[in-house]
C-alpha positions in Angstrom: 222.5 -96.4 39.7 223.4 -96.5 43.6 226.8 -96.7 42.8 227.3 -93.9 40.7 225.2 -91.5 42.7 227.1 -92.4 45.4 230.2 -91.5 43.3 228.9 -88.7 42.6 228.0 -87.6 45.9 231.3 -87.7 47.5 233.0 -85.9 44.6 230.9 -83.2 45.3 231.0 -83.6 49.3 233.3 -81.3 50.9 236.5 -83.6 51.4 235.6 -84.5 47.9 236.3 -80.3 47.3 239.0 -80.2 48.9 240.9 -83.5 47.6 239.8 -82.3 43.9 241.4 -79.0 44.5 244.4 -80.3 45.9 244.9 -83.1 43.2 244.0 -81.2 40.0 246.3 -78.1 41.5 249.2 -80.4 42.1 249.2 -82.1 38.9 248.9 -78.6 36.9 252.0 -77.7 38.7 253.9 -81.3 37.9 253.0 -80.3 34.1 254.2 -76.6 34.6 255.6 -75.5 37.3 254.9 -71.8 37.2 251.0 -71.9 36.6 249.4 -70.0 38.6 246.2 -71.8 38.1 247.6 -74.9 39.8 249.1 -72.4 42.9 245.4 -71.5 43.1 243.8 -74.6 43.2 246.5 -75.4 46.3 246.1 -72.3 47.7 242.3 -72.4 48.0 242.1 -76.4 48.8 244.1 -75.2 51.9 241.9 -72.8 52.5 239.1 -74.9 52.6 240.6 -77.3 54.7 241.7 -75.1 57.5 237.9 -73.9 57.4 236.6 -77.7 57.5 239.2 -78.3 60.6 239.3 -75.4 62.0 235.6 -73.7 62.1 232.3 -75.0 63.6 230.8 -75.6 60.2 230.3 -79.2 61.0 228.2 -78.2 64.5 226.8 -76.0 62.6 225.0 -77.8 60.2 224.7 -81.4 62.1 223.1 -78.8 65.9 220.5 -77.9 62.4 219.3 -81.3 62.1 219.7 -82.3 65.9 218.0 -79.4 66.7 214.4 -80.4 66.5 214.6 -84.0 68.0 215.4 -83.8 71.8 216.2 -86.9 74.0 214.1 -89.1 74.6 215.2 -89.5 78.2 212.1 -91.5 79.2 209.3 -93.2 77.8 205.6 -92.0 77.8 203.9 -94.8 79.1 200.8 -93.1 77.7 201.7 -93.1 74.2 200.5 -96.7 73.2 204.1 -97.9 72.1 203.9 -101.0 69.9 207.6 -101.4 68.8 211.0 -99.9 69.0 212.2 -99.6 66.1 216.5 -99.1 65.3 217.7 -98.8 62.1 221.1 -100.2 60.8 224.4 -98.2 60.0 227.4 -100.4 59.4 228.4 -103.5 60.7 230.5 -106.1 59.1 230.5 -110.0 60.1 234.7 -110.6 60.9 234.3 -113.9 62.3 237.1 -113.0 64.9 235.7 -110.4 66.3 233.3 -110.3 69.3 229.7 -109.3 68.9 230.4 -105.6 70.4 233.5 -104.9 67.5 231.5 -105.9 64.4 229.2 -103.3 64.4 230.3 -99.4 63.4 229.9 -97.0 66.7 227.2 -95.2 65.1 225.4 -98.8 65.1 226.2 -99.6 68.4 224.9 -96.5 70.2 221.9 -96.8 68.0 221.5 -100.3 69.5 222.6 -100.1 73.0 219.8 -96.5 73.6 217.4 -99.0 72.1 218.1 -102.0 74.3 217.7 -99.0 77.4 214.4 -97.5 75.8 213.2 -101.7 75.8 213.5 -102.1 79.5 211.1 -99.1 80.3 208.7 -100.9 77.9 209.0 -104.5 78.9 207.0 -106.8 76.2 207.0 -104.5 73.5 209.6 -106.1 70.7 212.8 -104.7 69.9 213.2 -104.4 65.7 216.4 -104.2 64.0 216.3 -103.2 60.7 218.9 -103.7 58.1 219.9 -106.0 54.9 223.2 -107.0 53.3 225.8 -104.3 52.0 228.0 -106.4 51.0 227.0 -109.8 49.0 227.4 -113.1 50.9 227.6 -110.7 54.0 225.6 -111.2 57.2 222.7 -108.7 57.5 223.3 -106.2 59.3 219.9 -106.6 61.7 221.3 -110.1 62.5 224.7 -108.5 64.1 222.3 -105.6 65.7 220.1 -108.7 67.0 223.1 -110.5 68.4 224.8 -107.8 70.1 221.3 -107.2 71.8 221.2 -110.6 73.4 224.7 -110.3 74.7 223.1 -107.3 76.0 220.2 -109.6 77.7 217.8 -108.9 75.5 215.3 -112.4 75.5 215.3 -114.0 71.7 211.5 -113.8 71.9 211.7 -110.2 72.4 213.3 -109.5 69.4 212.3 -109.0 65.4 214.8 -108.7 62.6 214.1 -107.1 59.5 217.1 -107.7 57.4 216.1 -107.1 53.7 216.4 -103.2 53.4 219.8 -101.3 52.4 218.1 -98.0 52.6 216.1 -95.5 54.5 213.3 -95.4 52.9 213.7 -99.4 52.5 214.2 -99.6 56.3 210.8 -97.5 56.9 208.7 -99.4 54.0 209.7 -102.9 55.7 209.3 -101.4 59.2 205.7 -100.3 58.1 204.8 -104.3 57.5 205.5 -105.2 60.9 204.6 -102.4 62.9 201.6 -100.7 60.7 200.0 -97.4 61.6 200.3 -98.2 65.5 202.9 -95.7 67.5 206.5 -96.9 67.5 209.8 -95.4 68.6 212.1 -94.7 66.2 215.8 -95.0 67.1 218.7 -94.0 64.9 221.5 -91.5 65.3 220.3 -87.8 65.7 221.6 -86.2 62.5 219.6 -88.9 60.8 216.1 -88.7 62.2 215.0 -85.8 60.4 214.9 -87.9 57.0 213.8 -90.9 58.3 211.0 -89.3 60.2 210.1 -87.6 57.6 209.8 -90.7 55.3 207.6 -92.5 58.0 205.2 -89.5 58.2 204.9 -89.9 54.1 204.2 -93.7 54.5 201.6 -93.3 57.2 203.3 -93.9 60.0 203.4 -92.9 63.6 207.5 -92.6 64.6 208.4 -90.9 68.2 211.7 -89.8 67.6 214.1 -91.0 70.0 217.8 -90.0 68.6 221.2 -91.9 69.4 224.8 -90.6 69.1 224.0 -87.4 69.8 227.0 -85.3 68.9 226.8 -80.9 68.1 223.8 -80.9 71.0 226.4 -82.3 73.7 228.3 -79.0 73.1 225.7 -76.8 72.0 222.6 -77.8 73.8 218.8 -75.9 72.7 218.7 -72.3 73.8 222.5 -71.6 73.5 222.6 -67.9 72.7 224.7 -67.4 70.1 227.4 -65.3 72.2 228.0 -67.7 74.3 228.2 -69.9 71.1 230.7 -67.9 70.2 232.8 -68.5 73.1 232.7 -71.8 72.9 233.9 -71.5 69.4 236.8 -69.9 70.0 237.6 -71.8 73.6 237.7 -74.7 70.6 239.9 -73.0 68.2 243.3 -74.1 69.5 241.9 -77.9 70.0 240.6 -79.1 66.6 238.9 -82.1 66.2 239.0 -84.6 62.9 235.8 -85.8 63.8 234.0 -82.5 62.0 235.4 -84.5 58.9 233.1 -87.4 59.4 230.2 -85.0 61.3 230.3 -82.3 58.0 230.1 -85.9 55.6 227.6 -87.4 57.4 225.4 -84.0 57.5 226.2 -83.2 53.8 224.9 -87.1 52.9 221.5 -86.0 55.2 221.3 -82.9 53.5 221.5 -84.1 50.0 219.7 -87.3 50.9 216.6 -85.0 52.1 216.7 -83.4 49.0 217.0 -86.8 46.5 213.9 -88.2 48.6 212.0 -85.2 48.2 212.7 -85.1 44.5 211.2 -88.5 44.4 208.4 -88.0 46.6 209.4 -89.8 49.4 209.1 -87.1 52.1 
């Protein structure tokens, strides 16, 4: 079942779009070239791809979902912390590789503004959270765990929840260890908007504290949209291929919000 809805999710993803488009236009035009059919498809994949590379769309979308969840610059003493909490992305055991290479970047920052949110709160535990993705794999808490003492983190200080492959399995394991008390809640910015919103269904009591925080950098809260603008087309002549993985990554939140809401899980 995870499989094919994943399947089915990137088909319909925008690269997924504009691949399709390009693919199914340039085989129409192997078969017979004069349809105009397969021209179109071409024409309009390129279309949508100069609109991917070249427009803000993924800002756009990912600012949308960064948007409500400021830094956490420092933490509130006050607010009866009992855990931080960071939530896995990828990471991959190579046996070759140093701690600090075998986790995805998105992983790592997620991590590392974790191990910095620890040493305001000395004594509360740091939990990684995050199971196998691929069988005989290590789980991906256990390289979060290990990169955090390289980072000086004390063994005693840390808890590793490594059975969840999921959001909402991340949350509904975090919830055994940490309860109903307060915790921080670290993962990357796009991303906390779901799994806030799952840990406010299970009873929980998250304080959002987001990682990797990307449109915001450019486009901080308040921007007016003029001089949004401008910035836009200061941008124009220096594309980035990183809106590829950003639009992804906010079209998986998007549709993932969706899916869990469907199923009652925010």
């Amino acid at each position: 079942m995870t499989t094919l809805q994943g399947t089915i999710e990137t088909c319909f993803s925008p690269i997924g779009i504009v691949t399709l488009l390009f693919v199914v236009g340039l085989v129409l035009n192997a078969f017979r070239r004069t349809s105009p059919a397969g021209r179109r498809l071409v024409w309009a994949g390129g279309c949508l791809y100069l609109v991917v590379f070249l427009a803000p769309l993924a800002e756009i979308l990912v600012f949308g979902l960064e948007r409500p969840f400021p830094p956490m610059r420092h933490v509130d003493a006050s607010a009866g912390v009992r855990a931080i909490v960071v939530l896995a992305d990828y990471g991959e055991n190579i046996r070759y590789l140093p701690v600090t290479s075998k986790l995805s970047m998105e992983a790592t920052v997620r991590v590392v503004e974790g191990i910095r949110l620890s040493r305001e709160l000395p004594g509360v535990p740091l939990v990684v959270s995050g199971g196998v993705l691929s069988e005989g794999d290590t789980p991906v808490a256990q390289l979060m765990a290990d990169l955090a003492r390289a980072m000086g983190v004390p063994e005693a200080g840390i808890v590793i929840e490594g059975k969840s492959t999921t959001t909402y399995e991340n949350l509904v394991e975090v919830r055994k260890i940490v309860g109903s008390e307060p915790f921080i809640l670290v993962t990357s910015a796009y991303h906390l908007r779901r799994a806030t919103a799952v840990a406010h269904k299970l009873g929980m009591k998250p304080l959002a504290a987001p990682a990797a925080i990307w449109a915001a950098r450019s486009y901080p809260a308040g921007t007016r949209w003029l001089d949004w603008t401008q910035m836009v087309v200061q941008q124009a002549d220096d594309p980035s291929t990183s809106r590829f993985a950003y639009l992804q990554s906010a079209y998986h939140e998007y549709v993932g919000y969706v899916w869990y809401w469907i199923l009652g899980r925010v």
